[in-house]
N, C-alpha and C positions, 0 to 999 in steps of 0.2 A: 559783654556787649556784642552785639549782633555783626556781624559787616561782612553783606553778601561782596565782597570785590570784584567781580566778574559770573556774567552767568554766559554757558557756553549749551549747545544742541548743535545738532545733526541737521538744521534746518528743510527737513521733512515738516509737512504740511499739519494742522493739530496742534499736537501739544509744543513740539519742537520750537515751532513758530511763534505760537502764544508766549513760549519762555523768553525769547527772542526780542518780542513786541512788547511785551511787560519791561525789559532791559529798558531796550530804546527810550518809551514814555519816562521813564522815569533816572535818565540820564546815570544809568549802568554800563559796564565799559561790556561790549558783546564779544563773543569767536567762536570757536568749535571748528570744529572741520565735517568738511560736506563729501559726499562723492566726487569722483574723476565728473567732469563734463558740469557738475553741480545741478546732480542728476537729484531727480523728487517726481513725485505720482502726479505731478500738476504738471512734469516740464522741468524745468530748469530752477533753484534756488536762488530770488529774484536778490539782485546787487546789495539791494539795499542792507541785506543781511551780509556784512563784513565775514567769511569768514575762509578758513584757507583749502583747497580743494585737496585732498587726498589722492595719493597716486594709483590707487584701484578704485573701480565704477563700481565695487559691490558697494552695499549697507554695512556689514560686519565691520571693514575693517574703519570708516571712521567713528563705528559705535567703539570699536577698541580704543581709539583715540583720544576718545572724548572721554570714555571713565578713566583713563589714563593720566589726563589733563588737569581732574577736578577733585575738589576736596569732599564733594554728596552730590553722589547721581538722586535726583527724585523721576519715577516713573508714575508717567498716570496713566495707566490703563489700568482697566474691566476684566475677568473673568469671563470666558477661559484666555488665556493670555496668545496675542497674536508672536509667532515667532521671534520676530524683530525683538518684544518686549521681553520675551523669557528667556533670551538670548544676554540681554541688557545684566535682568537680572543675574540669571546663573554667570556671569561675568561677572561683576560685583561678587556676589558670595565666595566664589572661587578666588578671586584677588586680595579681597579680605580690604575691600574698597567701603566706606562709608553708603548707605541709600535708603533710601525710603519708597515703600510702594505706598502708592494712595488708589485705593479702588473702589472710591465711594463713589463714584460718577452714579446719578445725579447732587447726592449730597456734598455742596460746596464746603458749609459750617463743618462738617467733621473732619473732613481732607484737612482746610486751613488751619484746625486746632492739633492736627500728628505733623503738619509740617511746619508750624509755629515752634512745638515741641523740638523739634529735630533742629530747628534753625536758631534755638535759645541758646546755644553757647557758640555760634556755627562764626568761623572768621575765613573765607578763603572764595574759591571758586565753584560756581554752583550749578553741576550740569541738566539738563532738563531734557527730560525723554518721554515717551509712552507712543500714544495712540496718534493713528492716523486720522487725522479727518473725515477719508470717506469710510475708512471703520467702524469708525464711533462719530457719528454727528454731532457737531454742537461740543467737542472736546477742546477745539481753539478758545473761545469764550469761556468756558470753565476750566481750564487752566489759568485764562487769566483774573476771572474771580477768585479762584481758590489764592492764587497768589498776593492779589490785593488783599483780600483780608487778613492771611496769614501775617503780612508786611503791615498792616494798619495795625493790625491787635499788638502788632511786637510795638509800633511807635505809641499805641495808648497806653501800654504797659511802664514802657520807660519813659515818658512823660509823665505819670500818675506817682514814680518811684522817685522822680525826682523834686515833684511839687512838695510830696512829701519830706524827703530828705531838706529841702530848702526853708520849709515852714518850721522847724523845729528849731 
């Protein structure tokens, strides 16, 4: 069975945030760590996003943090990969850290079905990374699409397995 326990980001604007905002609506416990100053391209990493400031103002090192932290980084970023992201990446790989790239933006249905996948045996903490906002437009809302569906398809699925299970 499924059980995201904690979803955790860098609270950069985007996907970060989306992962963040998906938490909250749906009464997930949040964290991650942010930059020194809770620094982000918009300003500041607004309160509401709980999460603990990092002793250096770079990016890098609460991205190390954060894969650090989690049981599956997912990245949603596009092709060609902005540094931040293939940094993420090649981090992961190197770690020998669980992740998942999802790089179907605009296609939500196929992101949702690799990360559905990915999150079918998944019990732990769930870090969420990629694209910036002003990067890639419209990446906040389709992370949190892709993540609703991924999360409804696991709830129809185990719902349908146990009507089953019960009716026999």
């Amino acid at each position: 069975m499924t059980a995201i326990r904690k979803i955790i980001a860098g609270g950069q604007t985007g996907a970060d945030r989306a992962g963040l905002d998906f938490a909250l609506a749906n009464q997930i416990p949040i964290g991650g760590w942010c930059p020194k100053g809770r620094r982000a391209e918009d300003g500041i990493v607004p309160s509401r996003y709980q999460l603990k400031e990092h002793p250096a103002s770079a990016y890098q090192p609460r991205t190390i943090q954060n894969i650090n932290e989690s049981d599956l980084t997912v990245v949603f970023a596009r092709s060609p990969l902005s540094p931040g992201s293939r940094f993420t990446l090649k981090l992961c790989r190197h770690q020998g850290k669980k992740h998942v790239w999802l790089a179907g933006f605009p296609d939500a249905e196929a992101d949702a079905r690799c990360l559905r996948a990915a999150l079918s045996q998944f019990d732990g903490i769930l870090n969420i990374a990629g694209s910036r906002e002003s990067k890639c437009p419209g990446i906040h809302e389709y992370v949190l699409r892709v993540l609703r569906l991924a999360t409804a398809e696991m709830t129809s699925v185990s719902n349908q397995e146990s009507s089953r299970t019960e009716s026999k």
